[in-house]
Each structure stands twice: as structure tokens, then as C-alpha cells.
Backbone as a printed PyTorch tensor [residue, N CA C, xyz], in Angstrom:
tensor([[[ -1.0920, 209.8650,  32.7560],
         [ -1.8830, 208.8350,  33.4020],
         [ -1.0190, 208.1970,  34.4820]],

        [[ -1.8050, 208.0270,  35.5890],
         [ -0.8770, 207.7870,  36.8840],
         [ -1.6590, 206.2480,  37.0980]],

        [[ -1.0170, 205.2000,  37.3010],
         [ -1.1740, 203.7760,  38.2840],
         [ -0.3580, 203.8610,  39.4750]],

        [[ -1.5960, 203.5930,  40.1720],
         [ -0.6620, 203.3570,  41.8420],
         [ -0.8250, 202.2520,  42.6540]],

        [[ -0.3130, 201.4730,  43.2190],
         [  0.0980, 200.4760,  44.0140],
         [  0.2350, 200.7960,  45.4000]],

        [[ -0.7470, 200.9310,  46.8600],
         [ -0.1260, 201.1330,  47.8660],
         [ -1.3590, 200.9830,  48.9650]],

        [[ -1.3400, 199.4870,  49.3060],
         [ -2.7750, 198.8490,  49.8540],
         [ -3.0410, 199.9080,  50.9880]],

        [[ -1.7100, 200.2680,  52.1700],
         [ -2.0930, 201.2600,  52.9110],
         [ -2.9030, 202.3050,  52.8100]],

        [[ -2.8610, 203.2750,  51.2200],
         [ -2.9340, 204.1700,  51.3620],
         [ -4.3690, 204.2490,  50.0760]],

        [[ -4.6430, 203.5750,  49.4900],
         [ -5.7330, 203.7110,  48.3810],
         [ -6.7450, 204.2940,  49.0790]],

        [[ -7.3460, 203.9390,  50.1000],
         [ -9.2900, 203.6040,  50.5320],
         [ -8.6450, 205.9170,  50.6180]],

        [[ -7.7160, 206.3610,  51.6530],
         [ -7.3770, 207.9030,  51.5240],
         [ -7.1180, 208.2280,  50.1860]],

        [[ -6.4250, 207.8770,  49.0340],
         [ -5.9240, 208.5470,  47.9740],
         [ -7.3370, 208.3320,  47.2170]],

        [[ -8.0830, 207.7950,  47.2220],
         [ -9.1160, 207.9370,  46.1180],
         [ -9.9420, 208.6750,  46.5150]],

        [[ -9.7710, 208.9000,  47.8340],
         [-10.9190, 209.9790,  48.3440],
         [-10.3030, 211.4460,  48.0060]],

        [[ -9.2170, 211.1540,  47.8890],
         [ -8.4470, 212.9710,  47.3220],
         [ -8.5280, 213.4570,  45.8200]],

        [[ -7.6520, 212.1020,  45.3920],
         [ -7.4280, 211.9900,  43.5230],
         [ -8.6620, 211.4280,  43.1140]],

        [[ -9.6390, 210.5370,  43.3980],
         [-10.6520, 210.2570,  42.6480],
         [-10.3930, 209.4820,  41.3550]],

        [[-11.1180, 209.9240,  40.2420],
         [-10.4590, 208.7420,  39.0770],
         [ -9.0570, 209.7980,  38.3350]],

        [[ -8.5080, 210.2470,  39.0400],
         [ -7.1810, 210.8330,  38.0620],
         [ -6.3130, 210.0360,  38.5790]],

        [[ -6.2570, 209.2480,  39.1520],
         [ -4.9850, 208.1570,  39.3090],
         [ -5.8340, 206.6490,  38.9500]],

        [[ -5.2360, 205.5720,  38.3090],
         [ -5.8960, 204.2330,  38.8560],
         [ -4.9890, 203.5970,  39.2920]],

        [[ -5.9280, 202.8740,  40.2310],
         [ -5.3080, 202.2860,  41.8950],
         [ -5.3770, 200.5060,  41.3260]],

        [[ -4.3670, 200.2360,  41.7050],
         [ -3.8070, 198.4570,  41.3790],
         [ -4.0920, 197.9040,  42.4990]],

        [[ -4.9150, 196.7300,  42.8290],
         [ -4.7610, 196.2860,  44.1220],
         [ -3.7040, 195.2180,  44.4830]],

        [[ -3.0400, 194.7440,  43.1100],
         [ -1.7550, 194.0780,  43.2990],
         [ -0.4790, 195.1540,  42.8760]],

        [[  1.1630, 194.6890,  42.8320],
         [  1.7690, 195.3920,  42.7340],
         [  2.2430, 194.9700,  41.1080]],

        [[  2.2480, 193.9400,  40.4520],
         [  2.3090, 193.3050,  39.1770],
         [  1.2010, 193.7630,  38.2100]],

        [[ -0.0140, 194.4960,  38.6160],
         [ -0.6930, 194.9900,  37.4040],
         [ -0.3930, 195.8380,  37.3260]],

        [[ -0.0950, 197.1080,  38.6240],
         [  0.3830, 198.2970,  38.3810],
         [  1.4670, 198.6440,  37.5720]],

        [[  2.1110, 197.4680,  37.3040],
         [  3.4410, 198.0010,  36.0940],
         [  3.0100, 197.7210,  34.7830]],

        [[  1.9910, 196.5370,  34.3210],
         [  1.8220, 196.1690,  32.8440],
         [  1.2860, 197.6030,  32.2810]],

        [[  2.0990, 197.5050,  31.4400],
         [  2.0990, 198.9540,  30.3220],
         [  1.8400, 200.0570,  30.4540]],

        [[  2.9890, 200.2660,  31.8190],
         [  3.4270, 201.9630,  31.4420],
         [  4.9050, 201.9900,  31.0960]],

        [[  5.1870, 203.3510,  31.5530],
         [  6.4780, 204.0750,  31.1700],
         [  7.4510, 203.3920,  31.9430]],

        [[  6.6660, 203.6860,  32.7290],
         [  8.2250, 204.4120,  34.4960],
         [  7.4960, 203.3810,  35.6980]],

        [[  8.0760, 202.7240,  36.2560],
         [  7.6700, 202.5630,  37.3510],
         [  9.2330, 203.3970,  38.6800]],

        [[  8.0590, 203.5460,  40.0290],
         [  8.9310, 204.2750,  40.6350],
         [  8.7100, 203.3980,  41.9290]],

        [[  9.5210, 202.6830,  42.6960],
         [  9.6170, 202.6730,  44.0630],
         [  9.4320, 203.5380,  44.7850]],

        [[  8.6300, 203.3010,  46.4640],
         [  8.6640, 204.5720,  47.2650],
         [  8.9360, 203.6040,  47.9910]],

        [[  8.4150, 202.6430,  48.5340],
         [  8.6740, 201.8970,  49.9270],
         [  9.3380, 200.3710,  49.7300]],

        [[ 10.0170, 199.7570,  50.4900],
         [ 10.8660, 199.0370,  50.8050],
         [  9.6060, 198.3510,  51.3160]],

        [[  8.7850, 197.9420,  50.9350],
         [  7.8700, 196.6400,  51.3540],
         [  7.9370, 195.6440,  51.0810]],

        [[  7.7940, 194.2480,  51.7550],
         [  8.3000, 192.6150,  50.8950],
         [  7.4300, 192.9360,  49.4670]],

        [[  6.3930, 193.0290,  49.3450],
         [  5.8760, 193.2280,  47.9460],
         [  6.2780, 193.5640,  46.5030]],

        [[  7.2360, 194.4700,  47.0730],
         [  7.9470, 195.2740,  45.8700],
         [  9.4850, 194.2800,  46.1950]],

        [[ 10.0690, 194.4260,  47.0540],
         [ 10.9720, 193.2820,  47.2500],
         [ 11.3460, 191.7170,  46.5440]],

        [[ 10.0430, 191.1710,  46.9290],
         [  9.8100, 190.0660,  45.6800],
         [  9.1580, 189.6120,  44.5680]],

        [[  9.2370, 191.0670,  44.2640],
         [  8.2150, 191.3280,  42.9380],
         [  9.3170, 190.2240,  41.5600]],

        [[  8.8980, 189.5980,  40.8440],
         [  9.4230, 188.9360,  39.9300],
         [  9.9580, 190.0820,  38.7670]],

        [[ 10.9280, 190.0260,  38.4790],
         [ 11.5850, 191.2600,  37.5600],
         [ 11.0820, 190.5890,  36.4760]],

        [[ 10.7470, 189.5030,  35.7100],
         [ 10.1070, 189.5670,  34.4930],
         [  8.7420, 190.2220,  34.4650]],

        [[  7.8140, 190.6060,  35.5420],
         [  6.8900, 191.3840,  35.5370],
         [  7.3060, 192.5920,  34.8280]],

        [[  8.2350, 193.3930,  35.1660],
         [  8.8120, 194.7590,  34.3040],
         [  8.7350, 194.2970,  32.9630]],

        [[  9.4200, 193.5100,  32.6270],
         [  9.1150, 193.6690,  30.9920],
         [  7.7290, 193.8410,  29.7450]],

        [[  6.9330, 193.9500,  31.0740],
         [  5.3850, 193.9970,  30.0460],
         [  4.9700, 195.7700,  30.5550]],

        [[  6.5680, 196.6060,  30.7120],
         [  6.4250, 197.9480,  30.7780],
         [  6.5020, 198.4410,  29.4000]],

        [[  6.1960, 199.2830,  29.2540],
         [  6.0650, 199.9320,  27.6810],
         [  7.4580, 200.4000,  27.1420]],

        [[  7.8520, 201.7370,  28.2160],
         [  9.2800, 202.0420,  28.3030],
         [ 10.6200, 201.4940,  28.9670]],

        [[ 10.0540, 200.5090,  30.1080],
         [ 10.7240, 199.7390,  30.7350],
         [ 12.0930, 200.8540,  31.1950]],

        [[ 11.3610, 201.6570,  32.5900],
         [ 12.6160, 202.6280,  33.1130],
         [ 11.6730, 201.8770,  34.2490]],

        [[ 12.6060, 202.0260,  35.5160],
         [ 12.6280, 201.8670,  36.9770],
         [ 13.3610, 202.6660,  37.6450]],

        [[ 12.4960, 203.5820,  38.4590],
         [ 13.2230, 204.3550,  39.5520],
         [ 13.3760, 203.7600,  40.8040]],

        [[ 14.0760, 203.1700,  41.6590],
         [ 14.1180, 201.7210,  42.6930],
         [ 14.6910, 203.6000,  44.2260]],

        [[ 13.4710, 203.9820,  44.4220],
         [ 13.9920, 205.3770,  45.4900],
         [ 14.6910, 204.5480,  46.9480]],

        [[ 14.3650, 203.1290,  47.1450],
         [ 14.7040, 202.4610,  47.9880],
         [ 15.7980, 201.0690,  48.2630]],

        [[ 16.2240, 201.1920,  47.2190],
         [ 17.5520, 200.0900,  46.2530],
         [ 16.2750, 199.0780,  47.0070]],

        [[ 15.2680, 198.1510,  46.6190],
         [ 15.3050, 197.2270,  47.3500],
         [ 15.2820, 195.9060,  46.1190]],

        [[ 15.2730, 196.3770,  44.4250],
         [ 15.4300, 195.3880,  43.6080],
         [ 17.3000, 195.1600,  43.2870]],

        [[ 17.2060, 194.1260,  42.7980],
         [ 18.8680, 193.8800,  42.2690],
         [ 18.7950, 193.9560,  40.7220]],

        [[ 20.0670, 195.2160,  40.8270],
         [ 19.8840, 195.7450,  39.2690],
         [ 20.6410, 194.9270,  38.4340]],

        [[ 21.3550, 193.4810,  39.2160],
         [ 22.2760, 192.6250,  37.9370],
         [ 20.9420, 192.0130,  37.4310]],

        [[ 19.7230, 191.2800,  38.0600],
         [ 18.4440, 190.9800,  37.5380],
         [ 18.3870, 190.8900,  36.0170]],

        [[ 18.3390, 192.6410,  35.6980],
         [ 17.6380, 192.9920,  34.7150],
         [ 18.0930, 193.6500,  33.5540]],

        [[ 17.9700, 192.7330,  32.2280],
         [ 18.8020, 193.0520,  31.2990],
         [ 19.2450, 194.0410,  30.6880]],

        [[ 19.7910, 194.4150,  29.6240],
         [ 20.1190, 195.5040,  28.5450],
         [ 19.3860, 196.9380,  28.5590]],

        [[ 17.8090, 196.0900,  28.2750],
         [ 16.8150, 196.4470,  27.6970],
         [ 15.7170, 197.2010,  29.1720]],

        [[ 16.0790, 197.3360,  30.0150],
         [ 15.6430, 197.9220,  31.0940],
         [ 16.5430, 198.9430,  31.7330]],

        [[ 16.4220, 199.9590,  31.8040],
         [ 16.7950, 201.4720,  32.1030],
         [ 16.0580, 201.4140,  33.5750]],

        [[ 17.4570, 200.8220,  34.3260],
         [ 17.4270, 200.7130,  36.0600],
         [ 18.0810, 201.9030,  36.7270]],

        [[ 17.3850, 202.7200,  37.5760],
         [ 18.3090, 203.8900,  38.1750],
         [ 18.0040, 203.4830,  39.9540]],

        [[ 18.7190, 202.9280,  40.6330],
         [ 18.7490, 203.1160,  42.3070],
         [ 19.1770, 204.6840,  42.8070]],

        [[ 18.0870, 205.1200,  43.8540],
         [ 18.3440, 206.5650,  44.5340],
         [ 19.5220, 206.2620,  45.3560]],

        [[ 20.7380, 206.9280,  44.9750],
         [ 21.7490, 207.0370,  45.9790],
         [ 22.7230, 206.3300,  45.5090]],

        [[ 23.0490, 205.8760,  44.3990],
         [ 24.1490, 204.9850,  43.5280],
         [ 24.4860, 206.0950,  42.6390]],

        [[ 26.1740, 205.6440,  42.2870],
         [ 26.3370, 206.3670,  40.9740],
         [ 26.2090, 205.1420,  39.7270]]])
């Protein structure tokens, strides 16, 4: 099951994917209770997204493909990976 977040691009992606993805029109519902959330874009949105929003993830992993969160943020209990860090 795919949630997606990406005001640009929904009104095209639903015309492709249809109901096999559901589309968030904020960026804070799209994370309550899944796995994984993944960054693609460096938008203020995702930028000042409140990191206690992540914790109402199920698995609480973050793929950040754009470093644009700060991984001291977020505690123990969150499995943070930035693209391009060791």
C-alpha cells in the first residue's frame, strides 16, 4: 500500500495509478501509519514538517533522499537514513 504526498503532481498521478496509491493532500497525514516514509523533494513542506508527526509511523524508518530533516531531531526509536551520509 502506497501514500503519496505531492500537491504538484496528484491531479497527473491519479490519472495513471488510480486508486493503487492514496494521495494525502497534506504532508502530515501521509505519514500517520505506515512503514517508511521517503523524501523526494526538498520542499519547505517537508522541511518544516514537525518530527513528532513521524512518530504516529508504524515502523518509524525515514529515507530523507534530500538531507532536508535534522537527524539529531529524532530519537532512538526512529531508524533515520540521509542519501549521501555515512
Amino acid at each position: 500500500i502506497v501514500s503519496a504526498h505531492d500537491p504538484m503532481a496528484i491531479e497527473n498521478s491519479r490519472k495513471i495509478f488510480r486508486n493503487k496509491i492514496t494521495f494525502h493532500d497534506d504532508a502530515n497525514g501521509c505519514v500517520e501509519n505506515v512503514d517508511c516514509c521517503v523524501i523526494m523533494t526538498d520542499w519547505d513542506a517537508y522541511k518544516n514538517m514537525n518530527e513528532e508527526v513521524f512518530y504516529s509511523m508504524k515502523q518509524r524508518v525515514i529515507i530523507d533522499a534530500r538531507r532536508v530533516l535534522d537527524a539529531t531531531k529524532f530519537k532512538n526509536n526512529v531508524r533515520f537514513v540521509a542519501m549521501g551520509t555515512s
